[in-house]
N, C-alpha and C positions, 0 to 999 in steps of 0.2 A: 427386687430389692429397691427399697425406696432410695432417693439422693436427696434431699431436702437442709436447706441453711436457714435458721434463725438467727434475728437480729434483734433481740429483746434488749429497748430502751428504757430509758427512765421516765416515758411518758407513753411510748409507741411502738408496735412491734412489727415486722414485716417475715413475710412467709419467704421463699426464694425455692424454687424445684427446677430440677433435670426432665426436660420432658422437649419432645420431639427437635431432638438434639440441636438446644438450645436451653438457655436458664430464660425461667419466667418467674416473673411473682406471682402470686396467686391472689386470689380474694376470697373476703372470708363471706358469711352465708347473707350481712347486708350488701353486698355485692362493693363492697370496700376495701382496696390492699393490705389498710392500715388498721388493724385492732389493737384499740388503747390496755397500756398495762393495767387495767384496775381488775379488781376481783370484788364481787358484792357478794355475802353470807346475808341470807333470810330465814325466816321458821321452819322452809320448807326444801330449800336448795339453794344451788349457787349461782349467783352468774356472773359472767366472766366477758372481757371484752366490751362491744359493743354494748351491749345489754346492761354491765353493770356500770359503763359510763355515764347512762341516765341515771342512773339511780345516784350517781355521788350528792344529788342536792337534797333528794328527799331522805336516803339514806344514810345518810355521809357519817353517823356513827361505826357502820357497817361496812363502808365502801372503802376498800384497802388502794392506794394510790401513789406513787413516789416512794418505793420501799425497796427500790436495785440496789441502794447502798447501805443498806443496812444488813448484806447480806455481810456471814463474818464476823459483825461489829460486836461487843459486849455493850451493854444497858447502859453504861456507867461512859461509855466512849464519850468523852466530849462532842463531836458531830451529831454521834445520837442526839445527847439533851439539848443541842441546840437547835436540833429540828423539831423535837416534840411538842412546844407549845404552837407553833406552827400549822400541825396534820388535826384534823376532824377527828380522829380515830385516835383511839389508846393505846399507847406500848407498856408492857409488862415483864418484867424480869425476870426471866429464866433459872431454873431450878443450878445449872450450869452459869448462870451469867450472862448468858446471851441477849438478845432483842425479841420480848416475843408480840406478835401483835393482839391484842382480844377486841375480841367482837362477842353478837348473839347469835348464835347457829342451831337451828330444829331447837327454838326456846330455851335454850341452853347460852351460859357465858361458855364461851372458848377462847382457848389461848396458842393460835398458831407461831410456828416456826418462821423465818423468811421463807427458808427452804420447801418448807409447804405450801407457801402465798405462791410462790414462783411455780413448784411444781405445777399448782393449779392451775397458772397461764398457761403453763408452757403443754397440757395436758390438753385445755382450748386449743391451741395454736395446732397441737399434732393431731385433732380431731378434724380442723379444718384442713391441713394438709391432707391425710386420707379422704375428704369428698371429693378436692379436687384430683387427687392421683386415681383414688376408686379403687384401692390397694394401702394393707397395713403399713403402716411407719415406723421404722426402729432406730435406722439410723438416722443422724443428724451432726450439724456443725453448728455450733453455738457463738455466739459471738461476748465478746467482754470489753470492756475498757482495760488499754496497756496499763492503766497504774493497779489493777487487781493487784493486792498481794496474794499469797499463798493462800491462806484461812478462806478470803472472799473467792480464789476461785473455786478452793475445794468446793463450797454452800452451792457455789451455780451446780457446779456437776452434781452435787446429790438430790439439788432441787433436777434436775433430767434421771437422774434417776429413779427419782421417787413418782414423775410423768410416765415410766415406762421405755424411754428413748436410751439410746444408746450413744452418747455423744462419742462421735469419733477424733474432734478436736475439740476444746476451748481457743479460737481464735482472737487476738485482739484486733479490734475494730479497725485501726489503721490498717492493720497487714492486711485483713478481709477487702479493705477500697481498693488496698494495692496490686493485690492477686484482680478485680475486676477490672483494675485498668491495666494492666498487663500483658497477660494472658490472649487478648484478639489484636496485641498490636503486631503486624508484621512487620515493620521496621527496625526494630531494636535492633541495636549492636551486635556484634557476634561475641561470643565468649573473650578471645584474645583482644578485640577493643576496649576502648573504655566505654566504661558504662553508661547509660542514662541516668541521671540523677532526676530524682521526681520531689518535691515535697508536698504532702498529702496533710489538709489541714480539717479536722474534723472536730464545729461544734455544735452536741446538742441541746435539748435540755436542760440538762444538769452540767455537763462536763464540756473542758476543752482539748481535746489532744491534735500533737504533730509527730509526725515522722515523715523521715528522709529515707524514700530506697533508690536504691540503685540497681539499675536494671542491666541484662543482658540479655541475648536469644535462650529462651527456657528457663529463665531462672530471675531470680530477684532478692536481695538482699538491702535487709534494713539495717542504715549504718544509724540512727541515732531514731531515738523518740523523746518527745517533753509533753506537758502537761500543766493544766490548772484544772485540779480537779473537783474547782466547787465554781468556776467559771463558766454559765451557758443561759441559753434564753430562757431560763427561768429568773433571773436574777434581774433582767431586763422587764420582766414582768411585775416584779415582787417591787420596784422601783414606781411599777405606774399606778398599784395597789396601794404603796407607800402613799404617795402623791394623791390620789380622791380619796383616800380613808378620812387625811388633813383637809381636802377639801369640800367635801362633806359635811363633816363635823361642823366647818365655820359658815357653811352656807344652809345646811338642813340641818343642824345639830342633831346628827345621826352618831350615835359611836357604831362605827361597824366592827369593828374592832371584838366587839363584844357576843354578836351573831356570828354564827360560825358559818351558815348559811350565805349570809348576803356574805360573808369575805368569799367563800367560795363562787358566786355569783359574779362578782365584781372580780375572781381572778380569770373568772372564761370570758369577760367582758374585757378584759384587759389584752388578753393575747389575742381576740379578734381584731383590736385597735391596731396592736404593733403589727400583726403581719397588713395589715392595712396602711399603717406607714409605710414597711418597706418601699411599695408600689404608689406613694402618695405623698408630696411634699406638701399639701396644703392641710389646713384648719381640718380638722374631722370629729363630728362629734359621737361623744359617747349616750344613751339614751338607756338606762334600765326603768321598768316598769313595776309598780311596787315593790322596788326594791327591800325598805323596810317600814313598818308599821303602816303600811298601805302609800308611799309617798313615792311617789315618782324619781327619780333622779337626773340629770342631763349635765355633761361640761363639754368641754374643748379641749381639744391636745395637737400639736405638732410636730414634726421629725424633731425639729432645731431644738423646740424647747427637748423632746424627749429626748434627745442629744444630751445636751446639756446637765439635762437631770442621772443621765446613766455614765459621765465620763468617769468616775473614778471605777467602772466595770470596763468601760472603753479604753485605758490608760494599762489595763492587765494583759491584752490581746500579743504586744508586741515580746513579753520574757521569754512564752515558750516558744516561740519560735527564733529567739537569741539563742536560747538554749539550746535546741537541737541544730542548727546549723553550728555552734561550737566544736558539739562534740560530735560532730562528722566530721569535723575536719575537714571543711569544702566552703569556699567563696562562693559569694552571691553569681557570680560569675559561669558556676560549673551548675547552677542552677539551670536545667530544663524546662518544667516546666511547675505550675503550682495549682497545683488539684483542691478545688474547695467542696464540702459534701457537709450536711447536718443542718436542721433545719436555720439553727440563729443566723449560720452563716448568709443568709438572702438580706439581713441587715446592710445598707447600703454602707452606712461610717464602719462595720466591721471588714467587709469587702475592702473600705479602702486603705485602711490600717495595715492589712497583709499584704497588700501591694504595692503601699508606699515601704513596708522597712523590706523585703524584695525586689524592688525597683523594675517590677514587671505586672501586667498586667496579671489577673486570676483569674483560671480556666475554670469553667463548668461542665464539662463534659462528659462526667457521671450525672445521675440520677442522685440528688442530693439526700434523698427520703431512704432509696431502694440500696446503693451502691453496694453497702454493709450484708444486705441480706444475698444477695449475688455473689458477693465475694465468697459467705461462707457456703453457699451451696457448688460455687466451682470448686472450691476447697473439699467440699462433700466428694463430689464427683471423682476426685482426683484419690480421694482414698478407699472409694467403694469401686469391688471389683465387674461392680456391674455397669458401669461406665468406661468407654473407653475416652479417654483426654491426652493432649498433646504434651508431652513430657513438659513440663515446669517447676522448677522445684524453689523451695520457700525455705528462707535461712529468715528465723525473727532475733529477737535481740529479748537477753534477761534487763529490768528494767533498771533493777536494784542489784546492787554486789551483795553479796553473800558468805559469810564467815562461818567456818565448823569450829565447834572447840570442842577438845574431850580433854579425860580425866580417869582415871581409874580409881577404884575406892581404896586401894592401900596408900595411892601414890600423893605426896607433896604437888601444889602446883598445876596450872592446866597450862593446856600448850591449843595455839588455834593458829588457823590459815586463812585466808580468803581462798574460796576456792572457785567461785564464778565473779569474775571480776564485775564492774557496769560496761554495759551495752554488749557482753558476751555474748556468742552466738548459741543460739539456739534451736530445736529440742539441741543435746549436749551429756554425754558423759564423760567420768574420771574417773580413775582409778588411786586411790589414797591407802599407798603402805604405810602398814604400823608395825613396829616390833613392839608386842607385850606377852606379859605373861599372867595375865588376868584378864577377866572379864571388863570390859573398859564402857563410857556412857561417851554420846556424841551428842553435841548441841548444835544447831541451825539460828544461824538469824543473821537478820539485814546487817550491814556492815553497818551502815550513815543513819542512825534516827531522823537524824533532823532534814532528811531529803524526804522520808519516808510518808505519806497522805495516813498513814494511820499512827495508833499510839502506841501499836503494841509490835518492836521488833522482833520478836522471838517468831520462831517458824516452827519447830520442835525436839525435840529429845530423841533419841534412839540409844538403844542397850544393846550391845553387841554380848550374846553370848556365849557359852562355852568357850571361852577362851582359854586354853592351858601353853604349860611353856614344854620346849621340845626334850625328850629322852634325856638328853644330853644336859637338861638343866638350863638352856638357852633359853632366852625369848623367840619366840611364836612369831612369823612374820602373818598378818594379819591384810588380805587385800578387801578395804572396803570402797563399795560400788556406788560413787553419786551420781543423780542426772536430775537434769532439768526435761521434762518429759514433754510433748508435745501443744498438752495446755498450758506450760509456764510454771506446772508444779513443782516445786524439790524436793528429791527423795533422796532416802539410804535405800539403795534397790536390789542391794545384796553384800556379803560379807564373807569370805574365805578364811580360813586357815591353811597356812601352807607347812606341812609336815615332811618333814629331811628323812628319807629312808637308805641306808647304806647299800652298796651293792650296784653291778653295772646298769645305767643310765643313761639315757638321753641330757643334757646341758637344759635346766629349765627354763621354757620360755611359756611365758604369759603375758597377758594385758595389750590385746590387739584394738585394744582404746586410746585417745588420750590420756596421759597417765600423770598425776601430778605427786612427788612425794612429801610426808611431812614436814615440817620444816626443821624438827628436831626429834635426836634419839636419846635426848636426856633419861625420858621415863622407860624408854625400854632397856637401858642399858644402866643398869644402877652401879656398880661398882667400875663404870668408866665415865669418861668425862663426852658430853653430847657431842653429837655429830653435825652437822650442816645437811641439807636437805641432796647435794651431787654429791657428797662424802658416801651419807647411806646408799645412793643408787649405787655410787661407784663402789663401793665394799660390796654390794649384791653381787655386783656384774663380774668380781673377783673371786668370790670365795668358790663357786664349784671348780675353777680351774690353778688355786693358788698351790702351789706346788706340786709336780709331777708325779711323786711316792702315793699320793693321797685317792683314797678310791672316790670315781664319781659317786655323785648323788645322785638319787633319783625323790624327785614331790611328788606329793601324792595332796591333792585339794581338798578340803573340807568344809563344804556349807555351813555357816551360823546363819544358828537366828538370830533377828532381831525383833527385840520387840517397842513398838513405835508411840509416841505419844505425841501427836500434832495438835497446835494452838487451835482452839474452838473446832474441833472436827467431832461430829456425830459418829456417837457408837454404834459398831455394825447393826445393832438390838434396836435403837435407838430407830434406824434409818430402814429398816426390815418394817416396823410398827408404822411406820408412815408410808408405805408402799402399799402398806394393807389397810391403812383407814383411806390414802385416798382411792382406792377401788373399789369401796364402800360407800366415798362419796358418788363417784360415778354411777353405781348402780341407785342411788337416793336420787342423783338427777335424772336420769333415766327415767324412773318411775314418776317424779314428778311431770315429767313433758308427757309421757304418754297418759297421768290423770287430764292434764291441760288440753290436750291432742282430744280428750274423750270430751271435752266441755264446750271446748271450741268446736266441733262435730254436731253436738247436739243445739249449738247457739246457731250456727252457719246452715245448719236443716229448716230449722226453724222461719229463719227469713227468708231463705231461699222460695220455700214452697209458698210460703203465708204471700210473696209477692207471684207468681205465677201461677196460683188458683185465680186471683183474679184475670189473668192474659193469657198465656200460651195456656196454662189447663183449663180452662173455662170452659170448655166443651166435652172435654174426661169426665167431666166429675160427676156422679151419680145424684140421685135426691137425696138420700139417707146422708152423705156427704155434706152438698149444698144448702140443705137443711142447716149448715152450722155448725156441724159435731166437731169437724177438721178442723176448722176454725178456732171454734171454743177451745180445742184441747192444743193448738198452736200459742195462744193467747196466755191460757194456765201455762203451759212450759217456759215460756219468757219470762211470765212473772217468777215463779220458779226458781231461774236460772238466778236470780237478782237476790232473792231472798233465802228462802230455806238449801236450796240448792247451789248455794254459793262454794260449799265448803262439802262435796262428797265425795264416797267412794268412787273409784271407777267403774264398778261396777254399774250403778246406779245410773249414771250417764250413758250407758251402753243400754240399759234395760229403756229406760226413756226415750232414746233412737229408735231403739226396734221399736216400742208402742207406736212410735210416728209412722215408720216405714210400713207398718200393716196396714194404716190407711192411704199413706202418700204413695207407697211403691205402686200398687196397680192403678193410680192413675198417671203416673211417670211410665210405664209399660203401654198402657194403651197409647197416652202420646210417641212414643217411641217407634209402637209399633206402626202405627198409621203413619209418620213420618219417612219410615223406611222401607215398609211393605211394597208402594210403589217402583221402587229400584228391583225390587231384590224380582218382581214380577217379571219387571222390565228383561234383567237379565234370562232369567227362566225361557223367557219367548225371543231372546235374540238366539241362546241356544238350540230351542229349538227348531226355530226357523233355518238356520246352519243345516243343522240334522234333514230336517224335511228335503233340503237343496240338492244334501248330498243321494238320499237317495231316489231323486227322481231323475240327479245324473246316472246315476246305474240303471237306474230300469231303460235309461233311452241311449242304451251301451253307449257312455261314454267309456273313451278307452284308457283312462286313467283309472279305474275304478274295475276294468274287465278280468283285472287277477283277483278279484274279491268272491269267495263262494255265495251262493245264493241261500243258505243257510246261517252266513253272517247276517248278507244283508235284513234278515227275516226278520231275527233279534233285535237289532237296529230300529226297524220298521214299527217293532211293535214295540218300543223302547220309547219311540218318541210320538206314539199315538196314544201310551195310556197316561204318559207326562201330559198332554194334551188336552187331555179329558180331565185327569184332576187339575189343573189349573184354572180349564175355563168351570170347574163345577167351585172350585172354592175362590175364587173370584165373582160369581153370583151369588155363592151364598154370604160374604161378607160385605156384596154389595146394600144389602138386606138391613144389614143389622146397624142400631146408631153408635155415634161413638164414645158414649158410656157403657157400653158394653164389649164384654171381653172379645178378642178376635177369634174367629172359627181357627184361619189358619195364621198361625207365627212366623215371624222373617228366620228363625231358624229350622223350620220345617220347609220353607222353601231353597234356604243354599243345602238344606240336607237332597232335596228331590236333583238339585243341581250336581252334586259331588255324583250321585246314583247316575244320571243321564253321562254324563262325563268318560262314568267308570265302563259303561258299556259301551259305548259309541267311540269313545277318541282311538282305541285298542284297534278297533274297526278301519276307522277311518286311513289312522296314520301309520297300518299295516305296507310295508315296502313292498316293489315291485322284486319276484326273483332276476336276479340279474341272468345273460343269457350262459355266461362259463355252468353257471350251476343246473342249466335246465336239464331234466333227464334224457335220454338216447329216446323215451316215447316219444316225445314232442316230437322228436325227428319226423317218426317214422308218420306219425298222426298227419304231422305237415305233405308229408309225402302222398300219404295217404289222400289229404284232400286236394292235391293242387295237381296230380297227374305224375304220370316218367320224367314230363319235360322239367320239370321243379326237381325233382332224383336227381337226374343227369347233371343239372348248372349245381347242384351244390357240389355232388360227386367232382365235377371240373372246378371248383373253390379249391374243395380241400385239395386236391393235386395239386393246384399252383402251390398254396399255403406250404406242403412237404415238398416244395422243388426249393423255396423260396427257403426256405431253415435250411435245407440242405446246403445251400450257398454260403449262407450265411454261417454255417459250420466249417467247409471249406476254405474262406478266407481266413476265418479266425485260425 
């Protein structure tokens, strides 16, 4: 079982595996940890990663890029439209509302999902993790930004879904750095201490988050997180784009503005500057090379000015970590230590920012790139039963409060709760009693809009059904089941009815959860006046014991359905169809690499030999060969390759190989052969010179060799006298021949003579002496026989002592 943590960024992604019991990152097949999120759609296939990041200049209609936050979103989301003049690429309105991207794909307009943009990375991502494992991928740990609402992390997980993967959490990114600096520290506190307080400040690309955990021995808990979620070093870039678009214009009256290429050009020119800043307080200049209409471009930039030019993104850095230090409830003082990870972070004025309003220096300790991807694969590790890890356990926090409200269709009025408050702990379930006597509807949504990074509070609807009221004409106590589930999603994750049966009973008990009750029993209770939320428990906790005359009760539970409707969530139908076209993509790429694989074969033939007919084979090559034919038809294939041949079957490219290889292969055989024929001889005659040693020690009785029959040795003898004679006859006769012409004898008919000489001789050779316990009573006699009485008699007086000698030895014991 695979362990693998992804960390898919809004620019970058990192791989993270379990493997020779430790977490590694991996790299992907340019021999690079970090594969960029883009995806490129062509005529013919996709490419993904590395490959489609070259392609954003030339393709950039095509080259999908910066799209992690549009999972979730609708068309209309203000964020949307205000990125979309922005991107190279087109976005398109979904049949639902949603964000779809269109591109041209196999000569065709397409109109992908996020969910499928992402699948397809994350699909890259689990291909490259199996080369490196060398073993299928199913599970996995994903990572998110803590401000995901609901909608956006549902789309991650169906976007792993739709990959094939089996996400076993959605982690948010702080928790994941938290879990990697945690988990190897041996120091921490013991449980009954106080904890270690950490805060973990993470920004990348796009985003900026903080959290505060607190730590003990095995475990970690995060008391607060904050956020700017349109704060990251992209903004620090789009600043220095900002700034030569304006200067451009008045020095080359260039609008770049208006090329969507050179903006793109000048924004990879830009980020190379600033991370060149970080590491450089001096002048540095910028140099593109026909940039536009053939014209060079060059300027100047420096930290201070580029300071300067980005403080009111610099003036942002200090709220959310105002804000998460509030709501922890903890002095700068109980502050440990401050973990900085994400790449903007290596900006010197942001470094100092976080450590001036903390009044402590900022630790780098983690891997600023990696941390995230680490985090989510010890997270893996720790849920997959095919690792063992050291007990840790992870308490995250809901980001946003959360209010239910229902309603029933006969009833005046709705009634709501908060039922996960902010910074509640997390995964987390409740239990919510209702008395009715109807089928009732439940609504989900964020309590605060206006804390909320998105426009749309609503979370969703659920119907609770079958609901009727009891024999008796009562209302129905009703247990519905909410949880905050392990990737931060909100469910109704089940719904009871509890049915009162007369007759002797057990006292009902239920709800071995956190239990929270409604807050009113107006609607269940029509002909009384409502209850208070301890009123209902307490009338519960009453009623099967309220007077002694009264027979217990006995419950009997009953299952409801519900049936659910979540904001922007993909239909099962829906999300099944995208499972199965991108499998279909897969097999279309497939087939395009192995046409490629067929083209590139017959191009890399082609040069290869066309350069070693003149050198290493130059003495192979026959007349009819060097005459030109090879040649000529290496020269047609080139041109070939370039022209008509640009655009074939695979077939065809296969059929073109072989035509070469019937001329080229036997002169690559005869070079081969006379390159190695040498050896393989060499060996043949060190064997059997062994052979010959060994038995002319026999013939001059050595006494190593004297338990060998003389019938062995025959075999033997004549084993390596007629390997003898064909080696020295096909060794003359290939002396003979030149070296355009084929060899008499082949280097595998000689290790075939070797295995043969082997098989009869070593069996021989390394035949055991019989030891003397197992020798027969002849040998005795034979011995006796030839050495006289006087050799009888000294053994005869052995064995007696030998039976005097045991007999003692029997007697003491």
């Amino acid at each position: 079982m695979s362990v693998v943590g992804i960390d898919v960024g809004f620019q970058n992604c990192y791989i993270a595996v379990a493997r020779s019991g430790g977490i590694e990152t991996i790299a992907n097949e340019y021999s690079d940890r970090c594969t960029p999120a883009c995806v490129s759609l062509a005529s013919k296939n996709r490419m993904i990663g590395n490959a489609a990041k070259s392609q954003i200049i030339t393709n950039f209609k095509n080259t999908v890029h910066g799209f992690k936050k549009f999972h979730g979103r609708a068309f209309d989301d203000p964020f949307v439209q205000a990125e979309k003049p922005k991107l190279p690429y087109s976005l398109h309105k979904l049949d639902n509302g949603n964000t779809g991207i269109k591109v041209r794909y196999l000569e065709e307009d397409k109109v992908f999902t996020c969910e499928q943009i992402t699948g397809m990375l994350l699909t890259k991502l689990k291909e490259t993790s199996e080369n490196a494992l060398k073993k299928p991928v199913v599970d996995c740990v994903i990572s998110v930004p803590s401000f995901f609402t609901d909608a956006e992390r549902r789309s991650v997980f169906d976007a792993s879904q739709i990959a094939g993967l089996n996400c076993l959490r959605l982690i948010t990114d702080t928790t994941a750095v938290a879990l990697a600096y945690g988990i190897y520290k041996q120091d921490l506190p013991t449980p009954e201490e106080r904890p270690r307080n950490v805060v973990f400040v993470d920004m990348g690309h796009s985003s900026f988050q903080v959290a505060i955990t607190a730590f003990n021995k095995g475990k970690l808990k995060v008391l607060s997180t904050a956020f700017d979620p349109y704060l990251g070093g992209r903004n620090f870039d789009e600043a220095l784009v900002d700034y030569f678009c304006e200067e451009f214009k008045s020095k080359y009256k260039l609008n770049v503005r208006d090329n969507p290429r050179a903006v793109l050009r000048l924004h990879q020119e830009c980020e190379k500057l600033k991370k060149l800043m970080s590491a450089n307080s001096s002048d540095l200049p910028l140099n593109i090379e026909c940039f536009m209409n053939d014209i060079d471009v060059s300027s100047r930039m420096n930290r201070g000015h580029f300071e300067e030019m980005c403080a009111q993104y610099l003036m942002r850095v200090e709220m959310p970590l105002k804000v998460a230090l509030e709501q922890s409830k903890l002095s700068r003082d109980d502050i440990y230590a401050v973990e900085i990870v994400g790449g903007a972070t290596r900006i010197p004025a942001i470094k100092e920012r976080i450590a001036k309003f903390f009044g402590k220096d900022v630790s780098t300790t983690l891997n600023a790139d990696e941390a995230v991807a680490r985090g989510c694969a010890l997270q893996c590790a720790i849920l997959s039963p095919a690792c063992k890890v050291r007990e840790f356990s992870i308490t995250d926090v809901v980001p946003f409060p959360i209010t239910l409200r229902w309603k029933s269709p006969t009833e005046d009025g709705l009634g709501e709760c908060e039922v996960f408050t902010k910074m509640h702990a997390a995964p987390f379930s409740k239990v919510i009693t209702f008395h009715k006597k109807e089928p009732f509807d439940l609504e989900a949504f964020y309590s605060n809009p206006q804390e909320l990074p998105y426009p749309d509070h609503r979370i969703g609807c659920y119907s609770v059904q079958n609901v009727v009221p009891q024999p008796d004409g009562d209302s129905s106590k009703v247990k519905v089941k909410v949880r905050v589930n392990v990737h931060g999603i909100f469910s109704v994750s089940g719904a009871s009815l509890i049915e009162k049966q007369k007759g002797d009973g057990d006292d009902m008990q239920i709800d071995s959860e956190p239990m929270v009750q409604n807050e009113g029993r107006g609607e269940e209770q029509v002909h009384g006046p409502p209850m208070s939320g301890s009123e209902a428990a307490a009338g519960d906790k009453q009623d099967p014991a309220a007077g002694g005359s009264k027979p217990k009760v006995k419950v009997k539970s009953i299952e409801l359905p519900i049936v659910v409707s979540n904001v922007r969530q993909l239909d099962s139908e829906v999300l099944t169809g995208f499972v199965e076209y991108e499998r279909q993509m897969i097999i279309q790429d497939k087939l395009v690499k192995e046409l490629n694989d067929a083209k590139n074969a017959v191009e890399e033939y082609v040069y290869d030999l066309r350069d070693k007919l003149c050198g290493m084979y130059e003495k192979y090559v026959t007349q009819d060969v060097s005459d030109g034919r090879l040649s000529l038809m290496l020269e047609d294939t080139e041109n070939w390759l370039y022209e008509d041949g640009e655009d074939q079957p695979k077939q065809v490219y296969e059929e073109k190989l072989d035509a070469l290889r019937r001329l080229g292969q036997p002169i690559y055989d005869r070079h081969r052969e006379h390159e190695d024929r040498p050896r393989a001889f060499e060996e043949l005659g060190k064997k059997l010179q062994l052979y010959m040693k060994f038995v002319e020690s026999y013939k001059q009785k050595d006494e190593r060799f004297l338990h060998l029959s003389a019938e062995e040795m025959s075999s033997v003898e004549k084993c390596v006298s007629e390997n003898m004679g064909w080696m020295n006859s096909r060794m003359n006769a290939q002396s003979k021949l030149a070296p355009t012409q084929d060899p008499v004898v082949k280097v595998a008919d000689v290790i075939v003579k070797i295995q043969e000489l082997e098989n009869v001789c070593n069996p021989v050779i390394n035949k055991p002496k019989p030891s003397l316990e197992e020798a027969p009573e002849a040998s005795d006699q034979s011995a006796e026989a030839h050495n006289g009485p006087a050799a009888a008699e000294g053994k005869a007086e052995a064995k007696g002592n030998q039976q005097t000698k045991s007999g003692k030895e029997m007697e003491v014991d």
